[in-house]
C-alpha positions as CSV (number, residue, x, y, z in Angstrom):
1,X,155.9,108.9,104.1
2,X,152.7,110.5,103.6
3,X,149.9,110.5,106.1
4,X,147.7,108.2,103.7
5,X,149.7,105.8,102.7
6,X,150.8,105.7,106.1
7,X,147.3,105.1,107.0
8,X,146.4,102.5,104.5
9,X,149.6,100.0,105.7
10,X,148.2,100.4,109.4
11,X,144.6,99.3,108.0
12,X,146.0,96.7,106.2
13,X,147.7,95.8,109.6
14,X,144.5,95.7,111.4
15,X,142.6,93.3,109.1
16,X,145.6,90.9,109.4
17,X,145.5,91.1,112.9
18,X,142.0,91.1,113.4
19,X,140.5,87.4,114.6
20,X,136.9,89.4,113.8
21,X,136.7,88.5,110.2
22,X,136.5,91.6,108.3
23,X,135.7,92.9,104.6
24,X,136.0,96.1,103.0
25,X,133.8,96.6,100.3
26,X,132.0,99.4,98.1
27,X,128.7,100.2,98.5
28,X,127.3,98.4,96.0
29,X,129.0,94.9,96.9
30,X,132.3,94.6,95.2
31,X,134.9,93.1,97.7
32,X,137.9,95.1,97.9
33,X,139.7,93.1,100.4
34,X,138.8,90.2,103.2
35,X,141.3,89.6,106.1
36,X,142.7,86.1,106.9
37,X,139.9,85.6,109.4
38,X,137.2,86.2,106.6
39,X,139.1,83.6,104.6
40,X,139.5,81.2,107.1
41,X,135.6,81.3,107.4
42,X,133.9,82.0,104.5
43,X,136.1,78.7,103.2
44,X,137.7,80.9,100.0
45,X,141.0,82.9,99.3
46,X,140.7,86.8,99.7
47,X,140.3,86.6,95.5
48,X,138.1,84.3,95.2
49,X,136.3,86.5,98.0
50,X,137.2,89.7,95.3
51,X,135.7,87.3,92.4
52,X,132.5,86.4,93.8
53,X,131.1,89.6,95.1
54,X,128.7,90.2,98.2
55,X,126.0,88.8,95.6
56,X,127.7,85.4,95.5
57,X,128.2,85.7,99.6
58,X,125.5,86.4,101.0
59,X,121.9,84.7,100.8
60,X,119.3,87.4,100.0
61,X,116.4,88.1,102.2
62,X,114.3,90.5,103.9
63,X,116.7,90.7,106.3
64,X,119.9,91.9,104.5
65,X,117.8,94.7,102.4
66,X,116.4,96.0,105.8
67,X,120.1,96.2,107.1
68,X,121.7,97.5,103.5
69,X,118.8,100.4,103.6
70,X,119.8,100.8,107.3
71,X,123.4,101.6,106.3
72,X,122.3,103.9,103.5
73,X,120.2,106.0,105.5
74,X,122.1,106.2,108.8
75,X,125.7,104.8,107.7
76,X,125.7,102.1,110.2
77,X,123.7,99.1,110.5
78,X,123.2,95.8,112.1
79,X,121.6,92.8,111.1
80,X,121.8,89.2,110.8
81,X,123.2,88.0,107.5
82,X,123.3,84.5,105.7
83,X,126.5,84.0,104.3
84,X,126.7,80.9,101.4
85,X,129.7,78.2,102.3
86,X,131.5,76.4,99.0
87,X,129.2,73.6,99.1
88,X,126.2,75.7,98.8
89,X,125.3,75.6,102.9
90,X,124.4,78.4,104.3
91,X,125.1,79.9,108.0
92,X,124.3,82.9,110.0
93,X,126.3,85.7,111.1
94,X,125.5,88.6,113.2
95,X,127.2,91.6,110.7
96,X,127.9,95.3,111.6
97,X,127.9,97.2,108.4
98,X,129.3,100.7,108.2
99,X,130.4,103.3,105.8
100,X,133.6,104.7,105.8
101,X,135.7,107.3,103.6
102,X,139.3,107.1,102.3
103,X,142.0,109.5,101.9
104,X,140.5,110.3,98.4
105,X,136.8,111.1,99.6
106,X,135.9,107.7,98.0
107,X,132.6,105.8,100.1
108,X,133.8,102.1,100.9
109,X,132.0,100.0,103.4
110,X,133.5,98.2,106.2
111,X,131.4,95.1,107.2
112,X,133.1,93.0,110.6
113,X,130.9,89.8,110.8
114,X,130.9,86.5,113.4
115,X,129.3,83.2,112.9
116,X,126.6,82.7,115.2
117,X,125.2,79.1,114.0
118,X,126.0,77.7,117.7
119,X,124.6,80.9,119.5
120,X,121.1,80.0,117.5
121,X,121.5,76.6,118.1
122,X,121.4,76.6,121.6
123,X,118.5,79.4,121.4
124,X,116.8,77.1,119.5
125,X,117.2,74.7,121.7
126,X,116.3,76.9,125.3
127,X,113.2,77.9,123.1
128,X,112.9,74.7,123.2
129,X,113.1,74.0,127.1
130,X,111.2,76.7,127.3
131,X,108.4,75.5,125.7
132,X,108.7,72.3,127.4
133,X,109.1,73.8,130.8
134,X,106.4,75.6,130.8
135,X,104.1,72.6,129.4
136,X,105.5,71.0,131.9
137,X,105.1,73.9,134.6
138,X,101.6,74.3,133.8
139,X,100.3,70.9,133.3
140,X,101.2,69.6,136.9
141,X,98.7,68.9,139.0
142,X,100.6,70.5,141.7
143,X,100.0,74.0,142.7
144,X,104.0,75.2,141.7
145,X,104.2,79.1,143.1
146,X,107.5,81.9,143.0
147,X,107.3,84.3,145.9
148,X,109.1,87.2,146.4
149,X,110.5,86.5,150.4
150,X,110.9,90.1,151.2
151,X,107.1,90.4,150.7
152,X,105.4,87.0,150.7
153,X,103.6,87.9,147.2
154,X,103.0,85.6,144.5
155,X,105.0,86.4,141.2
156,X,104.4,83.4,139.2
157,X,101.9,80.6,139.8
158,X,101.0,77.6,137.4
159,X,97.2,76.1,136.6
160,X,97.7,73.6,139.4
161,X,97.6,76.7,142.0
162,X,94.2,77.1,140.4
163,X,92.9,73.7,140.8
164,X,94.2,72.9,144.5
165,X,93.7,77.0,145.4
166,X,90.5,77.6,143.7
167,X,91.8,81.2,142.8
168,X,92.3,82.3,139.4
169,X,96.0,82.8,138.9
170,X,94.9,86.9,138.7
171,X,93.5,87.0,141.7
172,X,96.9,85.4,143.2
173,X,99.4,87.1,141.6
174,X,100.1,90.5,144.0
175,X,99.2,88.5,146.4
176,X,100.5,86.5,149.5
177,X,98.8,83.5,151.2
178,X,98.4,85.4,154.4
179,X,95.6,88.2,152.7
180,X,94.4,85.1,150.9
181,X,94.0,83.4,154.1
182,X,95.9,80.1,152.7
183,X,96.8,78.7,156.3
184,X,96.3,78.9,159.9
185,X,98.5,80.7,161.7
186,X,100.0,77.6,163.6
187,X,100.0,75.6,160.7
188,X,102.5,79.0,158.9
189,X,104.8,79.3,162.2
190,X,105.5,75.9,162.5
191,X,106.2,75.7,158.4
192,X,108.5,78.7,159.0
193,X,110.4,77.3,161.3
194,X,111.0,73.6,159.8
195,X,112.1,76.0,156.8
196,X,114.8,78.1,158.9
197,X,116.1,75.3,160.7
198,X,116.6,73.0,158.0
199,X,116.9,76.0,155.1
200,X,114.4,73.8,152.9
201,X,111.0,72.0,153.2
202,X,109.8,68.4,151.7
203,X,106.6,67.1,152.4
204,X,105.2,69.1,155.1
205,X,101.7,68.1,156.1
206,X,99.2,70.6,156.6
207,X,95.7,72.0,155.7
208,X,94.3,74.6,153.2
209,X,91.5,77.0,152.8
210,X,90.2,77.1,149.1
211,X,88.6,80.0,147.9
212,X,85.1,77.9,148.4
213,X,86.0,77.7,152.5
214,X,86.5,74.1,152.4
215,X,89.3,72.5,153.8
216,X,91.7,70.3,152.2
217,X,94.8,68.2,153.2
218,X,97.7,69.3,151.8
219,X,101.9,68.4,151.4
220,X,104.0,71.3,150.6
221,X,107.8,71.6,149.9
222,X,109.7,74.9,149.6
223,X,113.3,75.8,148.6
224,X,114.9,79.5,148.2
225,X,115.5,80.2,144.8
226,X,117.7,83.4,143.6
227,X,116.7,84.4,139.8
228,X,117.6,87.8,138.5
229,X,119.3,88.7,141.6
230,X,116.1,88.2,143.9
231,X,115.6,85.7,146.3
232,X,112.4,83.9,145.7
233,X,110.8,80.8,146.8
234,X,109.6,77.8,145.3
235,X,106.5,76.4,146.6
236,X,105.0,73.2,145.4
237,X,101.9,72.2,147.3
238,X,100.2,68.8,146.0
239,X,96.3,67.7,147.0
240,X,96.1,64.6,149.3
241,X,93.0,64.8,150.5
242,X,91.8,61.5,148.5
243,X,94.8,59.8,149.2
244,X,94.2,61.1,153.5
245,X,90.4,60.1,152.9
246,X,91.6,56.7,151.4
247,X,94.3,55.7,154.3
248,X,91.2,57.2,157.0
249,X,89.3,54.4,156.0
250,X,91.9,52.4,155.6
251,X,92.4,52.4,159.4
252,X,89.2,52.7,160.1
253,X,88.6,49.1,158.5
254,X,91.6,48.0,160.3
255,X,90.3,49.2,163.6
256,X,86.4,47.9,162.8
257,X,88.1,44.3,162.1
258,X,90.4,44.4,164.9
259,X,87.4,45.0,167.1
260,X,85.4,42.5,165.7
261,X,88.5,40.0,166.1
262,X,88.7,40.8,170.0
263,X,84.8,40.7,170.4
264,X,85.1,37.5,168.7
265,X,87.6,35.9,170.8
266,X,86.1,37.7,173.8
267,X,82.4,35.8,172.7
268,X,84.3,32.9,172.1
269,X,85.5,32.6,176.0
270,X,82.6,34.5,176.9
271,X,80.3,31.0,175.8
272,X,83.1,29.0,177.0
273,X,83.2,30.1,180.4
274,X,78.9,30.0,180.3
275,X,79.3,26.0,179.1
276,X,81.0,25.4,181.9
277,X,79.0,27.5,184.7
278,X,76.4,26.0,182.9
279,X,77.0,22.4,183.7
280,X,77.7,23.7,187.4
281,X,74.2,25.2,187.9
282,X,72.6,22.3,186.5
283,X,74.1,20.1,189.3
284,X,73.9,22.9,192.0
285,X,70.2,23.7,191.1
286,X,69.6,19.6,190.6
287,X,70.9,19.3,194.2
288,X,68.4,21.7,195.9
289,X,65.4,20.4,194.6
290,X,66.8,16.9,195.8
291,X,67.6,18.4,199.2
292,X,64.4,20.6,199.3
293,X,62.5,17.5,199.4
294,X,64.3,15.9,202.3
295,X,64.3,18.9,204.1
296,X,61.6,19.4,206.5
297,X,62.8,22.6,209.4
298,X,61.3,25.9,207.7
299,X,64.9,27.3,208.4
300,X,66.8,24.8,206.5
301,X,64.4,25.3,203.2
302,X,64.9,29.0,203.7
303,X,68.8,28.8,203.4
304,X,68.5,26.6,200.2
305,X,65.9,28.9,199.1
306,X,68.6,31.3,199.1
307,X,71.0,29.2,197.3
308,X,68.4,28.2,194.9
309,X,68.4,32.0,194.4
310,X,72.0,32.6,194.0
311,X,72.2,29.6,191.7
312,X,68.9,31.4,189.5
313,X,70.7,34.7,189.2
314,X,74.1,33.1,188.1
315,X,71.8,31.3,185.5
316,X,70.7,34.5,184.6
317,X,74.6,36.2,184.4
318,X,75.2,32.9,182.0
319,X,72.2,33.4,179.7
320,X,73.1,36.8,178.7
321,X,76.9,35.9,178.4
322,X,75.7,33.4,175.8
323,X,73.7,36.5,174.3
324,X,76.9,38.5,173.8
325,X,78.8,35.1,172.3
326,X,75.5,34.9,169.9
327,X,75.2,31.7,171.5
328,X,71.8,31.7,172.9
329,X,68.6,30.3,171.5
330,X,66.5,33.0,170.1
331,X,62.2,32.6,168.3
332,X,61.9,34.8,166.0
333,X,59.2,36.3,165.3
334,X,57.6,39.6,163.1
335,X,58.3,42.3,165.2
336,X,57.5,45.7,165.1
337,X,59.7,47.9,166.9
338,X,56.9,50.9,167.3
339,X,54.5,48.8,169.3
340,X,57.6,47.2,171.2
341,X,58.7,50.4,171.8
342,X,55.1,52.1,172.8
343,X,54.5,49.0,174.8
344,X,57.8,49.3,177.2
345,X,56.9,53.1,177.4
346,X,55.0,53.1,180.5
347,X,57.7,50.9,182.6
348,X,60.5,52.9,181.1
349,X,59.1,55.9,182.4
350,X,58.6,54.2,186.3
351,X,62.6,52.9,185.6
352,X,63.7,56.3,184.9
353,X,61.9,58.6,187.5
354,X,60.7,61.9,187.4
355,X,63.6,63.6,186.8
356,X,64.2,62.0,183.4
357,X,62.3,63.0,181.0
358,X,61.5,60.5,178.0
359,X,59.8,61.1,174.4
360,X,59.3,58.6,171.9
361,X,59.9,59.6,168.2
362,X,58.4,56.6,166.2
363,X,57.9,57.1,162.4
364,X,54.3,55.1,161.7
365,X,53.4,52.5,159.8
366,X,57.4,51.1,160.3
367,X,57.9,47.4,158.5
368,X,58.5,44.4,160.9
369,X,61.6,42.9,161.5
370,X,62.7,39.3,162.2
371,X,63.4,39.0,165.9
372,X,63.6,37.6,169.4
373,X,61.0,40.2,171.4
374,X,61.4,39.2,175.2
375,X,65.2,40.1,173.7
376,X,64.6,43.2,171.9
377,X,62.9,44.4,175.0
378,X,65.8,43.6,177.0
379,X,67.8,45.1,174.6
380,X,65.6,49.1,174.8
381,X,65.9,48.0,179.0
382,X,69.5,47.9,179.0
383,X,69.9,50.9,176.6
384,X,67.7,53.0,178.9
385,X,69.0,51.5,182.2
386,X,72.7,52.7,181.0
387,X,70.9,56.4,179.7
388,X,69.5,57.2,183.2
389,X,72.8,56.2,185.2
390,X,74.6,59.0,182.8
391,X,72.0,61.4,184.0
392,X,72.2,61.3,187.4
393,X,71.3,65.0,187.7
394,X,68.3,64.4,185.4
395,X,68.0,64.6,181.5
396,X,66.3,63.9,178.5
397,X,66.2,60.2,177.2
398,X,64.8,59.8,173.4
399,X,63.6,56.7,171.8
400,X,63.5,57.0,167.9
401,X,62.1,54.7,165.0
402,X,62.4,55.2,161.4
403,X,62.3,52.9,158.1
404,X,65.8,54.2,155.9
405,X,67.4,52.9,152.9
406,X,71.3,53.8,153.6
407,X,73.5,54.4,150.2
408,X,77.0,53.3,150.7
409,X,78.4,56.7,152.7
410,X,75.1,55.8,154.9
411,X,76.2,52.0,155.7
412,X,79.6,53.2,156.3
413,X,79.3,54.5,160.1
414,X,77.9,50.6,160.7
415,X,80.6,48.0,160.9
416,X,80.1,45.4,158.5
417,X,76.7,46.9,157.4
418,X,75.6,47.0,153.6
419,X,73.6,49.6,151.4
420,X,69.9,48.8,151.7
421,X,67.1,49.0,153.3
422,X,66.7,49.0,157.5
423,X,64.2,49.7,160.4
424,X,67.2,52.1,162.5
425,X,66.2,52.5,166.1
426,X,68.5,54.9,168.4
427,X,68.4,56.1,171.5
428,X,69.7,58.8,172.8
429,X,69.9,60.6,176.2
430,X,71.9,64.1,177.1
431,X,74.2,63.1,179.8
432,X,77.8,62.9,180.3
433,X,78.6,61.2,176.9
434,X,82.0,58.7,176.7
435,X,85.2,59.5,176.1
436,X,87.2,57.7,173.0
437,X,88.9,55.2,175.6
438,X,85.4,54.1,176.7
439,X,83.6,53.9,173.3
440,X,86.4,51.8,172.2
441,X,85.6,49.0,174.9
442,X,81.8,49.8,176.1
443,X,80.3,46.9,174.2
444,X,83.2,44.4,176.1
445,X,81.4,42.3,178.6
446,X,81.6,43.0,182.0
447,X,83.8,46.4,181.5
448,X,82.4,49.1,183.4
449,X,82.9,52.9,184.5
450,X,80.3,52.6,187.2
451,X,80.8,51.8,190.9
452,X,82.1,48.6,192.4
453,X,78.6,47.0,192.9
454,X,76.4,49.4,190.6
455,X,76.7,47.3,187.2
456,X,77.9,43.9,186.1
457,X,79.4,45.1,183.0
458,X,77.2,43.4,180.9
459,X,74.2,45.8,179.8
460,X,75.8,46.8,176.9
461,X,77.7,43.8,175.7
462,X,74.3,42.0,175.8
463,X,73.0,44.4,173.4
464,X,75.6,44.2,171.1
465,X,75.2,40.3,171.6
466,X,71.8,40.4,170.5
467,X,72.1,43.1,167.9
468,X,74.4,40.6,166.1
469,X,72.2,37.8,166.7
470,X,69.1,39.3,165.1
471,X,71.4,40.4,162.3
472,X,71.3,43.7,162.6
473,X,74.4,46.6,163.1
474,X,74.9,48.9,166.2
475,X,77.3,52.2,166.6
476,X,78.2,54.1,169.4
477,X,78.4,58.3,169.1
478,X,79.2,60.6,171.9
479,X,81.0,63.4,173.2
480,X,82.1,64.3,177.0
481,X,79.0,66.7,177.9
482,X,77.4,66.3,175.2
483,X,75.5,63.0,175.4
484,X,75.5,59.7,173.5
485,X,73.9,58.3,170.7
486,X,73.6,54.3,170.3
487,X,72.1,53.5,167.0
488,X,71.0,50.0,165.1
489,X,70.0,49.1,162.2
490,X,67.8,45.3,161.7
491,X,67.4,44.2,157.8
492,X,63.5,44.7,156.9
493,X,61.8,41.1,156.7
494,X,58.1,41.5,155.5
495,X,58.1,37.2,155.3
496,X,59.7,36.7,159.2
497,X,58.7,33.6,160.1
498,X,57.8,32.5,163.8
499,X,58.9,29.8,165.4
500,X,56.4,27.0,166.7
501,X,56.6,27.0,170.2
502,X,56.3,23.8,171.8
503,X,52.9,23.6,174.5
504,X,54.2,22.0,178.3
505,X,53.3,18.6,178.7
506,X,51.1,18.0,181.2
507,X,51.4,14.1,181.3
508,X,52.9,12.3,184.6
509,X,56.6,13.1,185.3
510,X,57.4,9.8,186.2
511,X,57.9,6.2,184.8
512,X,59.3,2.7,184.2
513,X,61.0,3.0,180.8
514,X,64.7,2.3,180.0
515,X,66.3,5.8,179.4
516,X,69.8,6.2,177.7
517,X,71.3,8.9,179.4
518,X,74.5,10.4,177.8
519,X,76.8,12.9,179.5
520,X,80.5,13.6,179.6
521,X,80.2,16.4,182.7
522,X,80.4,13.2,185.5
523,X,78.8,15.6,188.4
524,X,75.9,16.4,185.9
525,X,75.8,12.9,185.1
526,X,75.5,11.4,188.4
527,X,73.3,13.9,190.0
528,X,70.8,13.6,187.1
529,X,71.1,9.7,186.7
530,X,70.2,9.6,190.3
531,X,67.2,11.6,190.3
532,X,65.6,9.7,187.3
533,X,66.1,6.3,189.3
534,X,64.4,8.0,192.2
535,X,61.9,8.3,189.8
536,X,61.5,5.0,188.9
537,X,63.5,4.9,185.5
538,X,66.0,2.4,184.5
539,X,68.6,4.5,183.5
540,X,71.7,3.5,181.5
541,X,74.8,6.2,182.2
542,X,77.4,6.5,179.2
543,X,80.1,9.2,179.2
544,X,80.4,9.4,176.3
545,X,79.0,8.7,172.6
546,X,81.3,5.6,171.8
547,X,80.6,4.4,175.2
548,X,76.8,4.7,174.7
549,X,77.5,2.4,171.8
550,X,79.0,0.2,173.5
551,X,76.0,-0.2,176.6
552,X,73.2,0.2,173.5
553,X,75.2,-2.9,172.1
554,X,75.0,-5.3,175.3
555,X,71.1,-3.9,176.0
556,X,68.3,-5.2,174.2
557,X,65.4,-2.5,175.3
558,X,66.0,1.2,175.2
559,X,62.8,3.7,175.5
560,X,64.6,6.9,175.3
561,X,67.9,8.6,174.8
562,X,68.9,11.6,177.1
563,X,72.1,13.1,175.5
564,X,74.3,16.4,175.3
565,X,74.5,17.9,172.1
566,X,78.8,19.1,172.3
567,X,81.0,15.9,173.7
568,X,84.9,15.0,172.7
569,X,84.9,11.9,170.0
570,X,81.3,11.7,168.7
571,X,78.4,14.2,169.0
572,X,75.0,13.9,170.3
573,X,73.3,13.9,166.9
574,X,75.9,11.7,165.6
575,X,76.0,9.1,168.0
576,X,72.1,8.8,167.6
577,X,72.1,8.3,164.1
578,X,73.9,4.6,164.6
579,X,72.1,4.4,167.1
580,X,69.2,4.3,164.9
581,X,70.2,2.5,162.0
582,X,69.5,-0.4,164.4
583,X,66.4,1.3,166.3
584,X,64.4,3.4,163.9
585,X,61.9,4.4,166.1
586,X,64.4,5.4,169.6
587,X,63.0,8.5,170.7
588,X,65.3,11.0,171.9
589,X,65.9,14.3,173.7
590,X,68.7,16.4,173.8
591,X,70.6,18.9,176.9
592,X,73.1,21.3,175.9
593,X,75.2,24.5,177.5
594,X,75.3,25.4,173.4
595,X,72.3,26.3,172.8
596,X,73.5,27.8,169.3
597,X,75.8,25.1,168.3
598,X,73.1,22.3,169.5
599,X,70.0,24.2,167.3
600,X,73.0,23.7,164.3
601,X,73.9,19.9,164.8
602,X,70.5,18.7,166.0
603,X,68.4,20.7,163.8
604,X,65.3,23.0,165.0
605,X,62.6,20.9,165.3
606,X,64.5,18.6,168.0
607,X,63.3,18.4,171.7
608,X,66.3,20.5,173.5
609,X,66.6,21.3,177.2
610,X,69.1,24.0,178.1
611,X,71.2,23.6,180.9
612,X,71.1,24.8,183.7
613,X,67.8,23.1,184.1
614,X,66.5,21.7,187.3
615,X,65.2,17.5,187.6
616,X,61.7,18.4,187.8
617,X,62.4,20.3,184.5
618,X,64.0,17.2,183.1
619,X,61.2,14.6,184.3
620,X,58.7,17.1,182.2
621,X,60.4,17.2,179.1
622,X,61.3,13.4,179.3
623,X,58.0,12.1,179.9
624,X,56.7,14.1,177.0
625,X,59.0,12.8,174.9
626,X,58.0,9.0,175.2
627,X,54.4,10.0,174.9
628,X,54.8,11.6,172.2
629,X,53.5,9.8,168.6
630,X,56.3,8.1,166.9
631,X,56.0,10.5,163.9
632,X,57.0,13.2,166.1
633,X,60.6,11.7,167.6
């Protein structure tokens, strides 16, 4: 057998064998024969192949004349090819085209061919994901990085590393968060080691420097990645500073109500308790005026003297426990805080000594506010009595006045304060400041960090007391060694009103009339009941307001009625008013440990005695009240 003919059976042996499908062709186009593989794919027998020609193949484009002048030129080429199917659908085959020579010389061209239709199909599709991912990738509002972990530098970073950063993504790419000066140090080690022990990070709460210098609050999550054969990391670091600032004020609302809750129930018990010591100093201080007039040895009216006094200063412990319950009475009047201020100057200064140095910084021409004075005064007393006993070793003490008009972020600092306009007054002293713990409670009444016997406890609750009363908003700042700061703000009132205040009496204390007197407090009661007999009343005792009904019912005369205000069934007020759909014109005067409640139920043009009050007190008021015209009752 000749070498060529031997050659051509093994070719023909190849193409059969071949699962590349092959086609040997001329130069020009004309199939000379097509393996069962090209068959098989193209959908036609080898002659219909022969018949058809590369013309009625292949799909003509740019892309098959670039690759047929390829193979001219070089004898080899490679392309992508569409090839037509029987029902005139086309697909896409990657072709190698390349020119061969028989045993004759002759040029034929050998063309091996594979469809690719599902390789660009799922290119088409990772373009695709591409696309998507990196819409995606770039669109979060996340800061998404890829560092290289041998060297910390940034390879890849999204526009939400520009937003939470403030870098450009230039000037972060080459570089690591350490030159950038991303973190602190503590806040990297202890990252570094969450992420070694636990070989990934979620949520890890820290803090980052922007390119600006400010500071936000950040969550970051990291996980090694390997791509391309390097070990990378993905960092995703998400802003929640709004969403920190939002559950900061969050708790601080929480903690402002929850401190107004406990000062509430604490004022709550607070009057309570003063009620009730109340209604014992009115019969302990009734008792030594009785006494003091029966008592005749100089040393027997000197020890109730000193009773008289205890029972004066326990009245005065009471008053400003009602204060801090915004119980007590207040008159208001049109204040203005410069001239109260200017006008306690001079005894401030002989209260604090010569070691304490004060200055007053009053902004002139300040508008009035509605207020109690004799308690605003009490109130710069107490703040400057607590000021000098934090400056034992001397100090500054400041007094400052000013009109403002607080925005929202203004009011905020001032528990239930809102935006608008205020007289603020603050002062503020340099001495050893409070701690947290003691900010927390100062304004609870009698808690105290001075010495057993050096403070009652209730300076600075009676400021808050009266603070709230008048309306107005107080906050405590201070630091350990620094100094404190207590600030208040009262609403501006240009049209305060001032209470008519009532002239003493100067008639006769004593008389013949039938008095009503009500009382549900039997020492009270008897001790008072007993002194207005020794007066020469006729005095009717009911214990309460049903049981007044009942004794008004079986009397036929009554002058006057002496009641309490708060008693179980039936009120003062309210036991009056039937008492006067049958006696229009009954005068009456009221007593009360509530001073607050009783202005509320009896109105505040009512004749009101608080308790503790003494008999001679009592007889006063009482005979002015049945002199006074019947308009008037």
């Amino acid at each position: 057998m000749e070498s060529g003919e031997y050659g051509g059976k093994l070719f023909d042996a190849l193409l059969r064998c071949s699962t590349e499908p092959v086609l040997l062709t001329l130069p020009e186009g004309r199939i000379l024969r097509a393996n069962p593989a090209a068959c098989t794919l193209l959908g036609r027998s080898e002659n219909e192949l022969r018949a058809l020609g590369r013309q009625g193949l292949v799909v003509p484009t740019p892309a098959l004349a670039t690759l047929l002048s390829e193979r001219d030129t070089h004898a080899h080429a490679r392309g992508e090819v569409l090839f037509r199917r029987p029902d005139g659908s086309s697909f896409p085959t990657e072709l190698t085209s390349t020119i061969v020579h028989g045993h004759d010389g002759e040029a034929m061209t050998l063309v091996v061919f594979r469809d690719v239709t599902e390789q660009r199909r799922l290119e088409a599709e990772l373009r695709s994901s591409e696309v998507l991912f990196r819409a995606a990738f770039h669109t979060l509002p996340d800061a998404v990085t890829l560092t290289d972990q041998s060297t910390g530098y940034f390879e890849v970073v999204n526009d939400g590393a520009r937003t939470v950063t403030g870098y450009e993504a230039h000037e972060m790419l080459g570089q690591s968060s350490n030159s950038l000066g991303l973190w602190s140090d503590d806040d990297r080690a202890a990252f570094v080691a969450h992420l070694q022990r636990d070989g990934s990070v979620r949520d890890f709460p820290t803090h980052l420097r922007r390119k600006d210098g400010s500071v936000i609050d950040v969550v970051l999550s990291a996980r090694p990645v390997v791509v391309g054969g390097r070990s990378l990391m993905l960092t995703v670091t998400r802003d929640v500073s709004l969403q920190r600032a939002a559950e900061r004020a969050r708790d601080d609302l929480a903690a402002q109500l929850l401190h107004s809750q406990k000062m509430e129930a604490v004022g709550q018990l607070a009057g309570g308790i003063a009620h009730d010591f109340n209604n014992l100093l009115t019969v302990i201080l009734s008792c030594c005026e009785l006494l003091r007039e029966r008592l005749v040895e100089p040393t027997e009216r000197d020890d109730l003297e000193e009773i008289r006094r205890a029972g004066e200063r326990a009245a005065d412990l009471t008053r400003q426990l009602l204060t801090f319950a915004r119980r007590q009475s207040t008159r208001r009047q049109r204040v203005d805080l410069n001239e109260l201020v200017e006008g306690s100057e001079k005894m401030l200064r002989r209260l604090l000594g010569e070691d304490l140095q004060l200055a007053v910084r009053a902004q002139p021409a300040l508008p009035p506010i509605s207020a109690d004075r004799a308690q605003m005064e009490q109130v710069v007393l107490n703040l400057a009595v607590n000021a000098r006993d934090a400056m034992s070793a001397g100090g500054h003490l400041t007094l400052e006045t000013a009109a403002v008009v607080l925005d929202e972020a203004g009011a905020a600092p001032f528990p239930g304060a809102a935006p608008g306009a205020y007289v603020r007054l603050a002062v503020v002293d340099d001495g050893v400041g409070m701690p947290r713990a003691v900010q927390e409670r100062a304004f609870e009444p009698f808690f105290t960090t001075k010495p057993v016997g050096k403070g009652t406890g209730l300076g600075l609750a009676t400021v808050h007391g009266i603070v709230a009363q008048t309306d107005g908003f107080i906050r405590i700042e201070s630091e350990e060694g620094r100094g404190t700061r207590i600030e208040m703000l009262f609403p501006i009132v240009p049209n305060a009103t001032e209470e008519r205040v009532r002239e003493p009496s100067t008639a006769r204390d004593t008389g013949r009339e039938t008095v009503l007197f009500v009382e549900d407090e039997p020492q009270v009661r008897e001790v008072i009941a007993r002194y207005l007999r020794a007066a020469g009343y006729r005095v009717l005792v009911a214990s309460t307001g049903r049981a007044a009904l009942e004794v008004a019912a079986r009397t036929e005369h009554i002058d006057l009625v002496v009641s309490d205000v708060v008693m179980p069934e039936m009120s003062g007020p309210e036991m009056l008013g039937h008492l006067r759909a049958h006696r229009p014109q009954l005068r009456a005067l009221f007593i009360s440990g509530y001073p607050r409640e009783a202005l509320h139920l009896v109105g505040s043009d009512t004749e009101l005695l608080w308790k503790p009050f003494t008999p001679s007190a009592l007889l006063t008021r009482l005979r002015a009240a049945l002199d006074a015209p019947r308009a008037h009752v």
